[in-house]
C-alpha distance (Angstrom), angle and dihedral (degrees) to the residues before:
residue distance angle dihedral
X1 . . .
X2 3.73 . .
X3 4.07 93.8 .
X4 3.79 84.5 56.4
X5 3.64 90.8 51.0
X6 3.45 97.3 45.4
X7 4.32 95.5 49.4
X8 3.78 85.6 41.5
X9 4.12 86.2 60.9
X10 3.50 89.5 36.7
X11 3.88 100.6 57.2
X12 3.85 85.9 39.7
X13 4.06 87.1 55.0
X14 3.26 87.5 45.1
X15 3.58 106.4 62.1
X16 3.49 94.8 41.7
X17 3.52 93.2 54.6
X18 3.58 94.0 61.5
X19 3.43 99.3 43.9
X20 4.06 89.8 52.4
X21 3.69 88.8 50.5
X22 3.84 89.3 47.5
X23 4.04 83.2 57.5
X24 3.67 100.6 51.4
X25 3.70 113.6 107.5
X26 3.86 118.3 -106.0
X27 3.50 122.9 -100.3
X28 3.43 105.5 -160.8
X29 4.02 132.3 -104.0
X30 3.74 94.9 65.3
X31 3.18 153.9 72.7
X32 3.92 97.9 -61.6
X33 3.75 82.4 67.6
X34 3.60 89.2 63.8
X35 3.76 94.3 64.7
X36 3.75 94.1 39.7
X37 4.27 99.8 -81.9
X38 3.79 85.9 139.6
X39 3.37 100.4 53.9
X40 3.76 90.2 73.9
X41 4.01 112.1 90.5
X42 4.05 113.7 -138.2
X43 3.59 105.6 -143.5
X44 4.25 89.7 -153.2
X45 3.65 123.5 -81.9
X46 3.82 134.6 43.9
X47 3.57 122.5 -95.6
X48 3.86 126.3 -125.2
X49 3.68 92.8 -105.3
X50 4.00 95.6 49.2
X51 3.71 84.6 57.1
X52 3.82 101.5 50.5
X53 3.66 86.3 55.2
X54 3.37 85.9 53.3
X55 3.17 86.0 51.9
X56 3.64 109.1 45.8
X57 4.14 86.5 39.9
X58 3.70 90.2 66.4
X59 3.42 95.0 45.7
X60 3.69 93.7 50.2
X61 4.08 85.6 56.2
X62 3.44 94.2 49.5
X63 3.65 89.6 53.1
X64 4.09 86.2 41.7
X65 3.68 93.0 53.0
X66 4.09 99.2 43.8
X67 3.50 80.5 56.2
X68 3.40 98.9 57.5
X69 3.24 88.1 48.5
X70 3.22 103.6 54.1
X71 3.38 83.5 50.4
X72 4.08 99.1 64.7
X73 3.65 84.2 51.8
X74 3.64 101.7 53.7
X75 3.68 92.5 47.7
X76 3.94 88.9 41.6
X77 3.79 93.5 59.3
């Protein structure tokens, strides 16, 4: 019952994690160059919004990796 719980949050985390990386802005020098990421000027700092998902992103992978964790040790013991 508590693997099940644990994959369930893990899928869940799992999705959202990509699609909040998928929504952070490009830096430059990658891939999101490719499909036009550097076309787009910063003018300096980041805004409020680009760091709550900053934010909420690492929270989501803390929450990703205790599950994995937790995890390992259910299928350890």
């Amino acid at each position: 019952m508590l693997e099940t719980l644990f994959t369930i949050i893990l899928v869940i985390a799992s999705a959202l994690m990509i699609l909040l990386v998928l929504l952070h802005k490009g830096r430059g020098g990658g891939l999101s160059d490719m499909f036009g990421g550097g076309v787009s000027s910063s003018l300096g700092g980041s805004s409020i919004a680009e760091r709550n998902l900053d934010r909420l992103t690492v929270g989501i992978g803390v929450i990703w990796f205790a599950c994995v964790i937790a995890l390992g040790l259910l299928k350890a013991y």
